[in-house]
Structures are given as C-alpha cells and as structure tokens.
C-alpha positions in Angstrom: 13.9 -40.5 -16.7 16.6 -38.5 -15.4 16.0 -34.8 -14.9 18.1 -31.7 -13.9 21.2 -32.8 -11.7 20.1 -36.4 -12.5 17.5 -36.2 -10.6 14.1 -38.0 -10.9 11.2 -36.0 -11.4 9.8 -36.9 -7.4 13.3 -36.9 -6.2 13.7 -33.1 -7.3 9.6 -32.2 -5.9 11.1 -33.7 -2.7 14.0 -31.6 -2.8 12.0 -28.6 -2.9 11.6 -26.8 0.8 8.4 -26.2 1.5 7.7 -22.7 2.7 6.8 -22.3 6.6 3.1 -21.3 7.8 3.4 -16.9 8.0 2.6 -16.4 11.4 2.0 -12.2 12.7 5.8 -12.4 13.8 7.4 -12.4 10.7 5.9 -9.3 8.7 6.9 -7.2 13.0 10.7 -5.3 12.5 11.6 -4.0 15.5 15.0 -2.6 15.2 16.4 -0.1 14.2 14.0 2.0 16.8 12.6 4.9 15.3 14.0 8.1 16.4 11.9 10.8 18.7 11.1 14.3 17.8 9.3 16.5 20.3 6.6 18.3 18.3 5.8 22.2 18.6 3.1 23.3 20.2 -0.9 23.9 19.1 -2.7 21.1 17.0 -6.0 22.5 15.3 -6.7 23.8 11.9 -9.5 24.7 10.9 -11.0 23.8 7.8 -10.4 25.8 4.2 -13.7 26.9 2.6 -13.5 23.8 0.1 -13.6 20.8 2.8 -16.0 18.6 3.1 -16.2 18.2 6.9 -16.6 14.8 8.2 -17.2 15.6 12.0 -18.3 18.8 13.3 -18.5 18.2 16.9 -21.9 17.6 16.7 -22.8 13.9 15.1 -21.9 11.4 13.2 -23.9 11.8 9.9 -21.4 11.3 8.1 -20.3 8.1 9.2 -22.0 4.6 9.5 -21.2 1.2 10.9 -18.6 -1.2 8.3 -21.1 -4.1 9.4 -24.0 -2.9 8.5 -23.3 0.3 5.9 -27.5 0.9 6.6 -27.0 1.5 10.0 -25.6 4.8 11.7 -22.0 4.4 13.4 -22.7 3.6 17.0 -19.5 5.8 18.6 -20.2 8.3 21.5 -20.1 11.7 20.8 -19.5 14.3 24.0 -18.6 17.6 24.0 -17.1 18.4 21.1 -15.4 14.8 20.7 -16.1 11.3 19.5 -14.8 7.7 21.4 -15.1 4.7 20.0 -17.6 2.7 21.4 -15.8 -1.1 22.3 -17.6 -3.9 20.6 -19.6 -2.1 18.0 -16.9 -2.3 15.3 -15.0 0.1 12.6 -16.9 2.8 11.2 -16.9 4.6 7.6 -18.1 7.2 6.0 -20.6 7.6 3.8 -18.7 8.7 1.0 -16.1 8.0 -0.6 -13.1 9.5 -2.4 -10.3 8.9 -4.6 -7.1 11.4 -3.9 -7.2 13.5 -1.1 -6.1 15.7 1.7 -7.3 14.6 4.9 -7.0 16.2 8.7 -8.0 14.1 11.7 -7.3 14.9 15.4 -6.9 11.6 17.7 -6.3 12.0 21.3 -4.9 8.5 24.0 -6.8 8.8 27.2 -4.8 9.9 30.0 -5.2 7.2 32.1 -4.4 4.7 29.0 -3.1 1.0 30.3 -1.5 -1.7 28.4 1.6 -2.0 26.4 2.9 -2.6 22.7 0.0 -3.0 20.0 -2.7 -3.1 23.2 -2.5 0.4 24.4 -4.7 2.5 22.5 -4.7 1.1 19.5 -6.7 2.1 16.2 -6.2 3.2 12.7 -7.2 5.2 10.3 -7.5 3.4 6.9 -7.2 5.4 4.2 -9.1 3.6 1.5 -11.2 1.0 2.7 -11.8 -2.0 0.0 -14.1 -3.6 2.2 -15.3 -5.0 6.1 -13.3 -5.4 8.5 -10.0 -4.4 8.5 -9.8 -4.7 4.6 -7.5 -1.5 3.1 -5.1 0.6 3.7 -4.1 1.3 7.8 -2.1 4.7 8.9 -1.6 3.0 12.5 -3.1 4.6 15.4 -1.2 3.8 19.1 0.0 5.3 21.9 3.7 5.5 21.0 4.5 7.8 23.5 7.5 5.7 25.6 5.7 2.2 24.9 7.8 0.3 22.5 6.6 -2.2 20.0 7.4 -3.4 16.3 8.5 -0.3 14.1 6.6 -0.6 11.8 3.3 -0.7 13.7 3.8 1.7 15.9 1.9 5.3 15.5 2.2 6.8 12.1 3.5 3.4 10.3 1.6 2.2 7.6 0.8 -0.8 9.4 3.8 -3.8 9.0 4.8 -2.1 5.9 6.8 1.5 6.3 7.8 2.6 9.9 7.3 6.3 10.4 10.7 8.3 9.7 10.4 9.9 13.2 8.6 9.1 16.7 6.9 12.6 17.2 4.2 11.8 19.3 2.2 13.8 22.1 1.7 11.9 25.7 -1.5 10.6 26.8 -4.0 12.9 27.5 -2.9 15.6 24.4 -4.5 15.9 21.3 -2.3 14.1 18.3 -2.7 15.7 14.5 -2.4 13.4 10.9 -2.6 15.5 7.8 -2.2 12.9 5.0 -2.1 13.5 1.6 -3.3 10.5 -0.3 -2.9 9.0 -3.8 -5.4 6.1 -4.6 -3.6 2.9 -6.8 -4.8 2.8 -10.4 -5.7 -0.3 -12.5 -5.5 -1.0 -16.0 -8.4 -2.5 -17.7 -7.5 -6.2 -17.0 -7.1 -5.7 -13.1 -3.3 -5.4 -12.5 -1.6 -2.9 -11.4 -1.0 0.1 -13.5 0.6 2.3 -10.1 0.7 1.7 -6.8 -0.9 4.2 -3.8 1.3 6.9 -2.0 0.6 8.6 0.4 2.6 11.6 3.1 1.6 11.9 6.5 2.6 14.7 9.1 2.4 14.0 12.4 1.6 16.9 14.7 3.0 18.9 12.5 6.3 16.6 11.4 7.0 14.7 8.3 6.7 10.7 9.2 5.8 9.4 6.0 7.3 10.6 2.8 5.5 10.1 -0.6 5.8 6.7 0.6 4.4 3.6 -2.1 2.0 1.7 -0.5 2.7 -2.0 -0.9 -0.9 -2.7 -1.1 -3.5 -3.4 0.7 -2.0 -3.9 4.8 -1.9 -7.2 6.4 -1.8 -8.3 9.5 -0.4 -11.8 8.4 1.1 -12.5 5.1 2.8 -10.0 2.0 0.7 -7.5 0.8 -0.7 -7.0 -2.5 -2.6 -5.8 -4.9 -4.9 -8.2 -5.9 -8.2 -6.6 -6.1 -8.6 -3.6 -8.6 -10.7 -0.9 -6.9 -11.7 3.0 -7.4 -12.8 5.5 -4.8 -13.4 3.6 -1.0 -14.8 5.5 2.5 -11.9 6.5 4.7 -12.4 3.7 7.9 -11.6 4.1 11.7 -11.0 1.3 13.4 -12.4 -0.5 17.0 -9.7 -2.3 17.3 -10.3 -4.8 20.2 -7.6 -4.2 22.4 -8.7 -4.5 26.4 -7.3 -0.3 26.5 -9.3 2.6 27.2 -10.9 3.9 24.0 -8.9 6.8 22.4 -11.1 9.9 20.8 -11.2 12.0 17.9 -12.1 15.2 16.8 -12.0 17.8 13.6 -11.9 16.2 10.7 -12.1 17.4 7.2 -11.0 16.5 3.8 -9.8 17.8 0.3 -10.9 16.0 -2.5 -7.6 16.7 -5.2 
C-alpha cells in the first residue's frame, strides 16, 4: 500500500532523519560576546529586619550536605567567610522557599588558575528539585577577562539566558547577586500553568531581566518542565573543577 508521496510505509520510516546524540557542545553560544560594565564601588548590605539570614559569619546551621540532607554541610568556615570544601559536594539549606529576594556575596581567590568553565566555577541554584545538580543554576565563574560560552559564563542562567552585561569584579574582590525569584506553578494534572522568572543584579547592575526560566538547567539536552514541584532549598554548588575554591559570605533572604 502506497502512502504519502507514494511511498511505502518503511520506505517513508527510512526517510525520516534520525536526530543526532546531544552532546554539552550544542546547548554552548558563544558569540555575540557579552558586553563589560565596570561596577561601582562597595558590595555589602546588610540585611532588613524581615530576612531570614542564611549565614552569619559564624556556621553553617542553616545549611546541610545535598547527599545526605541528615548531615551538616561539610564547607569551611574562617573569619567571617565560607569555602567550599572540594570533594564533599553541593550544599542546601534547610528550608525552603517559594518567591523570594535573595543576597549572596561570592568572592574568586586571587590566585584563581584555569580557564573557561574550570576557573572558579559554582552556582547558585535557585530552587533545587533534587541531588545533584537537579534545578535551577544562576552560574557562578570567574568571568573576569576569561572567556567561555555566553551563556555560562557568570550571571547566565546556565546554557539558557547569557547575562545582558559582563560586570564582574577581578579575583580577589568580593562579587554581589541580589536575585529576585518567581517559583513555576503547576496546575493540578502536572503541566505547566507558568514558568519561573527571575532578575538578578550583579554588583549592583541589571544582568538578568524578569527573564522566563526555560526550566529546570541542563547541562546536556533542552530544558523542561517536566516535574511539577512547590517550594525547594536554595543549593550551592562544589562543582569539581581542579580551581581553587571560591568563598562566600552574607547572605540573607526575603520570603515575598
């Protein structure tokens, strides 16, 4: 039996391409290269009256390990700061939250090596769905003259939205996020009723703009949203990369 074109049925299933294997390359845009702002000077503010803080300078209570959610986060904490700790893997906090207004300080070592995505890379996820590297990634990375894909490079949402500007401080300064975040909703049958957003400034800069999250990031393959979820613990990641471990400090959020 002929079909459309007068094709067979198998002569028009062997007609159909068969999609390639997605490999990391093909989700990494590197051009046009995101333009560079010098910010102003200063970094911290302190939190309002109605933050909950999540790191004091003194300890990581409020955190725990994503392996093991039972166990404290095993970061180092010195004066004033905490590094992440190669090898022990992402940490969360202990609650979690819906919409919110988050601050987080993150400084690159000065004597940072490496280049592209392995020079102090880490992230800051802003609604983790579960372990690993599961939700959604605000890209940490020394982006201070060490080019890599747009759209993973400091202040990207990772492989999805490069940052509108390149307005980051050199190694050994302190770098600022204050995000505002808007968590996806679901209707009652698990799709999609609307999609996260989020703004980020970037010591002190606009880089993301009310920007609609894609979905959940990926490191290979198309996001999506293909697991309803509510409220999730804001994640930093241990990313793996051979660099020196990069620090944070301050951080405080505003449930909305």
């Amino acid at each position: 039996m002929l079909g459309v074109f007068g094709l067979t049925q198998a002569q028009a299933q062997q007609t159909v391409p068969t999609p390639p294997k997605m490999v990391p390359e093909m989700t990494e845009f590197w051009e046009p290269e995101v333009k560079v702002v010098t910010p102003g000077a200063g970094t911290g503010i302190a939190a309002p009256s109605d933050a909950i803080i999540l790191f004091d300078g003194k300890d990581l209570s409020q955190w725990v390990s994503v392996k093991d959610p039972s166990a404290p986060a095993g970061w180092t904490v010195n004066k004033g700061v905490f590094t992440v700790k190669k090898g022990t893997g992402n940490i969360q906090t202990k609650q979690s939250f819906l919409d919110y207004q988050l601050h987080i300080e993150w400084q690159i070592p000065a004597n940072i090596t490496g280049k592209s995505q392995g020079r102090g890379n880490s992230g800051v996820f802003l609604s983790s769905i579960g372990g690993g590297d599961a939700g959604y990634e605000l890209q940490v990375l020394d982006s201070y003259n060490n080019r890599t894909y747009a759209n993973g490079q400091a202040g990207s949402i990772y492989k999805q939205f490069r940052p509108l500007v390149n307005s980051m401080r050199k190694p050994g300064e302190w770098n600022v996020y204050d995000v505002v975040f808007t968590a996806p909703r679901f209707k009652e049958d698990g799709t999609l009723f609307s999609p996260a957003r989020v703004t980020v400034f970037h010591n002190g800069v606009l880089i993301q703009n009310n920007t609609q999250i894609k979905g959940p990031t990926q490191y290979i393959g198309i996001p999506d949203y293909n697991q309803p979820h509510g409220k999730g613990p804001i994640k930093l990641q241990d990313h793996g990369d051979p660099s020196e471990p990069i620090s944070f400090r301050n951080i405080w959020i505003r449930e909305l």
